[in-house]
N, C-alpha and C positions, 0 to 999 in steps of 0.2 A: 572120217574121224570127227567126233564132237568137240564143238568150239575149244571147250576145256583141254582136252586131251591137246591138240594144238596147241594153248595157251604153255601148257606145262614141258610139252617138249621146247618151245622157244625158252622159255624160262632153264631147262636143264642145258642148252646147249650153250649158258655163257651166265654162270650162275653169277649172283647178288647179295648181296648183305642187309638183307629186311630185318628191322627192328620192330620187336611185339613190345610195350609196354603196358600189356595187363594183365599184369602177374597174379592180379586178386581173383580172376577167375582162370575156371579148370579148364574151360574152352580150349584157350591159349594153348594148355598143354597138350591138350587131343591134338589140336592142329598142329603143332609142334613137332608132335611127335611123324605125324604124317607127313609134313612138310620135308624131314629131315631122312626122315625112312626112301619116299622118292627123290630126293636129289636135287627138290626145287630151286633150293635157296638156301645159303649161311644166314643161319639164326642167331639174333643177340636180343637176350628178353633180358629187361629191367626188371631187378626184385631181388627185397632182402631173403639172405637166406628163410627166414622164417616163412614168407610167401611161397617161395621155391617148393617147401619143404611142404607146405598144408595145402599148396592146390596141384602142384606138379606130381604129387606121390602117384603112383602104379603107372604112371607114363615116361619111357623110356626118351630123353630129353639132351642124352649125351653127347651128343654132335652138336648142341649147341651152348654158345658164348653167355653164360649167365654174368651179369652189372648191375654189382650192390652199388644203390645211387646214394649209400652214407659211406662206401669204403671204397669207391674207385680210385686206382691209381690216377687214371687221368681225368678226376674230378674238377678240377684247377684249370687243367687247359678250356673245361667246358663254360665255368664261370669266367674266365676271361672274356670269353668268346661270348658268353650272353651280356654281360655288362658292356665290352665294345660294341653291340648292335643297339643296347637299349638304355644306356646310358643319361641320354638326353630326354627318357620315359622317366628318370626318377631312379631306377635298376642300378643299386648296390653289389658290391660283391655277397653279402650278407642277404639280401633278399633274393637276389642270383641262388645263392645255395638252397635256399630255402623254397626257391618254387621249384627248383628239380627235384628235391625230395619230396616236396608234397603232390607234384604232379608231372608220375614219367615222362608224359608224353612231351613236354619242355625237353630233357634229357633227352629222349629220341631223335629230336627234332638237332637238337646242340650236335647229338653225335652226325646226323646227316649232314649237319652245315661244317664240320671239321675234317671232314672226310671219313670218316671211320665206320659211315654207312651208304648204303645208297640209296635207303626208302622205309617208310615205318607205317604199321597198319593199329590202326587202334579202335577205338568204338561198340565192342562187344558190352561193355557196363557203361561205355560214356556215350554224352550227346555228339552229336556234329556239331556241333560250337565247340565244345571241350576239345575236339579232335581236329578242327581249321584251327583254331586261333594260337595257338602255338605255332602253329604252320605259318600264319601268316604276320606273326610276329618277328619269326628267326629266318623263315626262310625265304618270305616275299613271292609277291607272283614274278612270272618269266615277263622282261621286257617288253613294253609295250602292249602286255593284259592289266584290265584294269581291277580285276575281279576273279575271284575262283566260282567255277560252277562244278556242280556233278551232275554223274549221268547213269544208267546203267544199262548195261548191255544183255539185252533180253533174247534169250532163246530158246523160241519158242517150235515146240512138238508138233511135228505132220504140218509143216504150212510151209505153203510154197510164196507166199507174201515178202515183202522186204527180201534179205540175200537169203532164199532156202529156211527163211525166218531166224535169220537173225538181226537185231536191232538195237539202234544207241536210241534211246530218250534221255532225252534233255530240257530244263534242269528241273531234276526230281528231288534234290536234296538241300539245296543251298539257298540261291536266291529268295527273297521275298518281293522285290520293287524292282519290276523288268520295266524299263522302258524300252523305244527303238532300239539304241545302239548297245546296250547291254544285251536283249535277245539279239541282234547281230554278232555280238563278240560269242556269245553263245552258241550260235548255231557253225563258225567257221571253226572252233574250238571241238565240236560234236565231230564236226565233219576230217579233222586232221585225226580223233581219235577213232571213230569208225575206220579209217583206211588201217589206221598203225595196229588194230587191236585185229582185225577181218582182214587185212589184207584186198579188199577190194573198193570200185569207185564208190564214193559216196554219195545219196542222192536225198537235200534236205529238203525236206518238208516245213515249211512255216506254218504251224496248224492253230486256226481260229475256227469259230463258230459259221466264218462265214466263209465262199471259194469265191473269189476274183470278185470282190464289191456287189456278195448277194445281198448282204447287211450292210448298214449303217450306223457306225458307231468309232467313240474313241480309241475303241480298242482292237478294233479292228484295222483302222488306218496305223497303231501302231505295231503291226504286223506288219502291214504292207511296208511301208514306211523300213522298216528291219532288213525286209527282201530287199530293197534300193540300196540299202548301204553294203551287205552283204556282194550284191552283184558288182557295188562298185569296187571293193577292196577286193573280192575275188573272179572275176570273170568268168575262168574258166571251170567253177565248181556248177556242179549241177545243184541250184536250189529254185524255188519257186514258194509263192502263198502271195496273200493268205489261202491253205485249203482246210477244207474241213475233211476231217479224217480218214471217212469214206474215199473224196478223193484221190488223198494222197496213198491210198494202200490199194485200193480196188479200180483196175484197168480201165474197164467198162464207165465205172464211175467217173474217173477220171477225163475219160473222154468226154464225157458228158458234160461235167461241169467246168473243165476248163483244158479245152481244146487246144492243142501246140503245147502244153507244155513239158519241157524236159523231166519233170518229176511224178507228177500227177499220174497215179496207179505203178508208179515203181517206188517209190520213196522205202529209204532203208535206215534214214536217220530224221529222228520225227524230234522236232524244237517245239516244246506245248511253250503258251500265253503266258501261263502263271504259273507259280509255286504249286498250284492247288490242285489245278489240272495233271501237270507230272505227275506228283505224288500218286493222287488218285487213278490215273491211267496204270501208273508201272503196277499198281497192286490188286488193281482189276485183271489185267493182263496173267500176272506171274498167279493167282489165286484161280480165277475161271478157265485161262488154257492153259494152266499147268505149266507156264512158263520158269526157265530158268532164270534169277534175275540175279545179278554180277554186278556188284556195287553197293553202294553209291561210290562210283569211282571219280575222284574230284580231277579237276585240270584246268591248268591256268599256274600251278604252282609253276617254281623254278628246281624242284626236284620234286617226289612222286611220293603222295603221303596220299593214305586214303583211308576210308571212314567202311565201320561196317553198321548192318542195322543191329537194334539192341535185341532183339529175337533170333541172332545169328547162330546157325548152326557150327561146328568145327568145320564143318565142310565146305564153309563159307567164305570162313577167316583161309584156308588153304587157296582157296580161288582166286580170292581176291589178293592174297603175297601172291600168288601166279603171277596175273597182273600185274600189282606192282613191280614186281620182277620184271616184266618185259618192258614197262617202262621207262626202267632205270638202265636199260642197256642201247636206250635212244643218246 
């Protein structure tokens, strides 16, 4: 069975309440419709009737919960609840109403922090800023994270690499300024969602330019550096670096360049350096093998809000509520 197909039976067998908040595009509705047709998940899309009405049309959307964010009955409860978290930001009841209307994804977010959801997927027309920062406004990271990163879950065709080729990279979407302990938080974050999304051990990879101090440089000591903290807060997790990529995917190689270790030529959950490397690896990957790529799925929140890319297909925004869905039933 394909990753997906697994994704989506976990998601039907204890279904969810994902909030779509982009009702300005017809995406939404494809996916909607499909979402709703298989059983994934209880859908609640934000949008006034007039939205509903000019992107929703020829798509069959009846099973789910439409909220006019100018005529909700339980509009009130949600402006309470943003001006009690953000009060001390300046956040009136008046400027409360007024940024749920002008930007769902606040309302999404309100509705998840009130219980009335359990996760909200947005990002089809907006940035990933536009789509964290409501998040991390109302709903805050999970104790004791200091940061949201994403990742995504790449599966890729005829490769027996990583687990039967499937893999977490991380972070491909969020960070800009990783230091040590940031890629630390990063890569034990990668490693609790690899298990929860695969189902099997995790094994991370810290990937630098360089394997076990073949180079010299800052930035590669703060790789190393990452793996020490890493091994100290988790012992028992399978991680190792700094390797360079060869390494940590190819056996042979592995042995090669860095002999004993637990990770090197198995690694299934790969932590890049920098912003730039993520990015660029996940869309080299999903574009030259044809890879499936699932995300950017963020984590570190305190409930399960995730971002899509702005080239996203409907089939994507489906994927990715899958996920969310299975998420929200941790």
């Amino acid at each position: 069975m394909a990753f997906l197909d697994t994704i989506k039976e976990r998601a039907k067998a204890n279904k969810k309440t994902i909030v779509l908040p982009e009702s300005m595009d017809k995406r939404t509705f494809a996916a909607a419709e499909q979402i709703l047709k298989e059983g994934l998940a209880n859908l609640i899309i934000i949008g006034t009737p007039e939205e509903i009405a000019e992107n929703g049309a020829g798509y069959d959307i009846s099973g789910a919960t439409i909220v006019d964010p100018f005529n909700d009955p339980n509009k009130q409860k949600y402006v309470d609840k943003f001006v009690e978290l953000r009060s001390k930001k300046g956040v009136t009841p008046e400027i409360a109403a007024k940024t749920m209307e002008d930007d769902y994804m606040y309302y999404a977010c309100l509705m998840c922090k009130c219980g009335d959801a359990d996760g909200a997927v947005s990002g089809a027309c907006h940035s990933t800023g536009n789509t964290i920062r409501p998040a991390l406004q109302l709903l805050k990271t999970k104790p004791g994270i200091s940061s949201v990163s994403g990742y995504f879950l790449m599966e890729v065709p005829n490769c027996d690499l990583g687990e039967n080729g499937l893999f977490v990279f991380a972070d491909c979407a969020v960070n800009t300024d990783f230091d040590a302990p940031k890629l630390a938080e990063i890569a034990e974050l990668s490693a609790e969602s690899f298990k929860m999304l695969v189902g099997k051990e995790p094994k991370v990879a810290m990937l630098s330019y360089s394997s076990k101090g073949s180079a010299a440089h800052a930035d590669v000591t703060k790789v190393a550096d990452a793996v020490k903290l890493v091994k100290e807060k988790c012992p028992d997790l399978a991680v190792d670096g700094e390797l360079q990529l060869d390494a940590a995917l190819v056996e042979s190689v592995g042995q090669s360049k860095a002999p004993g270790s637990p990770v090197a030529g198995k690694a299934n959950t790969l932590v890049f350096p920098s912003l730039e490397a993520g990015n660029i690896g996940y869309k080299l990957v999903q574009r030259l093998a044809k890879a499936e790529a699932y995300g950017p799925v963020l984590q570190g929140l305190s409930m399960p809000v995730n971002d899509l890319s702005r080239g996203c297909f409907a089939e994507d925004i489906v994927g990715v509520v899958a996920i969310t869905a299975v998420q929200a039933q941790l």
